[in-house]
C-alpha positions in Angstrom: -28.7 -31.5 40.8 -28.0 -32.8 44.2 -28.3 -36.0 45.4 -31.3 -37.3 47.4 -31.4 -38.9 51.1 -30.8 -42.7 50.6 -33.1 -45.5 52.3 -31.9 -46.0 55.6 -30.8 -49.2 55.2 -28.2 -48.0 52.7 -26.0 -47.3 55.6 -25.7 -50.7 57.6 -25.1 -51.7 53.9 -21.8 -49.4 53.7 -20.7 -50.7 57.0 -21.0 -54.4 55.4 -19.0 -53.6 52.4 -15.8 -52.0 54.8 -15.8 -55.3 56.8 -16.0 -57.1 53.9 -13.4 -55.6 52.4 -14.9 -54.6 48.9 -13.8 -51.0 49.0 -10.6 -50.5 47.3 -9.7 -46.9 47.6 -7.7 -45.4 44.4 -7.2 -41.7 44.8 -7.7 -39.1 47.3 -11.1 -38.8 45.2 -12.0 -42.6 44.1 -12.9 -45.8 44.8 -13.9 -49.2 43.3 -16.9 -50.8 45.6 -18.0 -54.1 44.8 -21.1 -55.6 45.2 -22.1 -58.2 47.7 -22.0 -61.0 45.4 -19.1 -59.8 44.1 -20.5 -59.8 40.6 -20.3 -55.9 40.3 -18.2 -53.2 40.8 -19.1 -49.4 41.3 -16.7 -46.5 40.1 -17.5 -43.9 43.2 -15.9 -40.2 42.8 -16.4 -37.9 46.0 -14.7 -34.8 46.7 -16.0 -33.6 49.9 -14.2 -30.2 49.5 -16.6 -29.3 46.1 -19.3 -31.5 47.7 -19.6 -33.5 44.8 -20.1 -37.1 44.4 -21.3 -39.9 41.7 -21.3 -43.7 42.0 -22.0 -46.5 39.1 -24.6 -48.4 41.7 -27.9 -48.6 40.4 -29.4 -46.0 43.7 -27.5 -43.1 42.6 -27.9 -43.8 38.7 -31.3 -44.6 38.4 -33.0 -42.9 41.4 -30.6 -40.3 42.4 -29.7 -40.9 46.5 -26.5 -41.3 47.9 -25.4 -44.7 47.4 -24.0 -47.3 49.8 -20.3 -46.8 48.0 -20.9 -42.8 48.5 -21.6 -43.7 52.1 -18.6 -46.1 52.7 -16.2 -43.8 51.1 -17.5 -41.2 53.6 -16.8 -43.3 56.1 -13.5 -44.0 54.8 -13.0 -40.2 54.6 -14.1 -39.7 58.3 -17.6 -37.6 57.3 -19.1 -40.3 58.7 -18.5 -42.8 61.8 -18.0 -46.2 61.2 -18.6 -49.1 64.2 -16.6 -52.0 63.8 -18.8 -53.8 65.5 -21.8 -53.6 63.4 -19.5 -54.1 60.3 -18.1 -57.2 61.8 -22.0 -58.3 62.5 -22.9 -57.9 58.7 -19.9 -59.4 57.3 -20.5 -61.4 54.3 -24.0 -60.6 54.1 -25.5 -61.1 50.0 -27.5 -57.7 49.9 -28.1 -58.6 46.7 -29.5 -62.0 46.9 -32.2 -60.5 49.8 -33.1 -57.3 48.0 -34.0 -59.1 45.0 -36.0 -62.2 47.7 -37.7 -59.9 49.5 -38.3 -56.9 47.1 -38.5 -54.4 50.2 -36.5 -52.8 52.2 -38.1 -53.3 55.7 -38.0 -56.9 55.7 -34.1 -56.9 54.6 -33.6 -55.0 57.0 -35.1 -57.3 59.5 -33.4 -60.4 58.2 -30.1 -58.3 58.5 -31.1 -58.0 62.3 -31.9 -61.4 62.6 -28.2 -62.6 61.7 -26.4 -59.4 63.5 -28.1 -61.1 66.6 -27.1 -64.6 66.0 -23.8 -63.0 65.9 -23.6 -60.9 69.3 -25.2 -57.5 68.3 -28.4 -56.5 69.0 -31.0 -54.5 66.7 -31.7 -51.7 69.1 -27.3 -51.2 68.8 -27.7 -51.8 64.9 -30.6 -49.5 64.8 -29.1 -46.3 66.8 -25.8 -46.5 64.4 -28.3 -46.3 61.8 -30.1 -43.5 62.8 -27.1 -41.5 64.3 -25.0 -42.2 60.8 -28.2 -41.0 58.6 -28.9 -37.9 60.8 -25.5 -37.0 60.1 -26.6 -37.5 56.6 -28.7 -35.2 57.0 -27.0 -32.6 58.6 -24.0 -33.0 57.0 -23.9 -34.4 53.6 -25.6 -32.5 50.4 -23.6 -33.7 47.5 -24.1 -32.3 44.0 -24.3 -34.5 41.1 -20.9 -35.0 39.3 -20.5 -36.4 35.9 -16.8 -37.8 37.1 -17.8 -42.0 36.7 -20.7 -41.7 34.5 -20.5 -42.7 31.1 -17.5 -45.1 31.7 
């Protein structure tokens, strides 16, 4: 089974977590991602040369896209680009506490532009890393299903 195209969000939400700081890299093939509240922490397993990946976060569990750790640790990897500057503009951002507010992606999205802005980066430059990182997605990434952090 491969994994499905996240929400498009999901990637400005793996640029906050590597300017936060919450990925702590293990192996050539893991990671330990924790959530924005810090009250969680995902168990990701990606090995880009079989093209398989799993993560412990509730998007690749329970509906099966490539979750924000999978992205991060692609970026990590250098499968996908990174901006600094859009990290740095959603540092410390609770993705939790809005996604569970607002219930909807769009409009957490939109509040994440809103602060990115008050701190110097625009959403047009927030929006085209987004798209150019999930084209890449597209084009790039198809990751199987692996059962190496499920289960633990």
């Amino acid at each position: 089974m491969h994994l499905r195209l996240p929400p498009k969000i999901k990637v400005l939400e793996a640029a906050a977590s590597l300017a936060d700081g919450r990925v702590k890299v293990l192996n050539d093939k893991e990671a330990l991602v924790k959530s924005s509240d810090g009250s969680r922490e995902y168990h990701v397993y990606l090995d880009v040369e079989r093209r398989e990946a799993c993560s412990t976060d509730n998007g690749t569990v329970y509906r099966r896209y490539i979750g924000y750790p999978i992205i991060a640790l692609l970026m990590i990897k250098g499968v996908l680009p990174y901006d600094e500057k859009v990290g740095n503009a959603l540092k410390g951002i609770n993705w939790r506490e809005l996604n569970e507010r607002y219930k909807k992606y769009s409009i957490v999205e939109e509040e994440v532009k809103k602060i990115a802005l008050s701190r110097g980066v625009s959403p047009s430059y927030i929006d085209k890393f987004k798209e150019s990182v999930y084209s890449l997605i597209k084009l790039k990434v198809r990751l199987k299903l692996s059962d190496k952090c499920f289960g633990r």
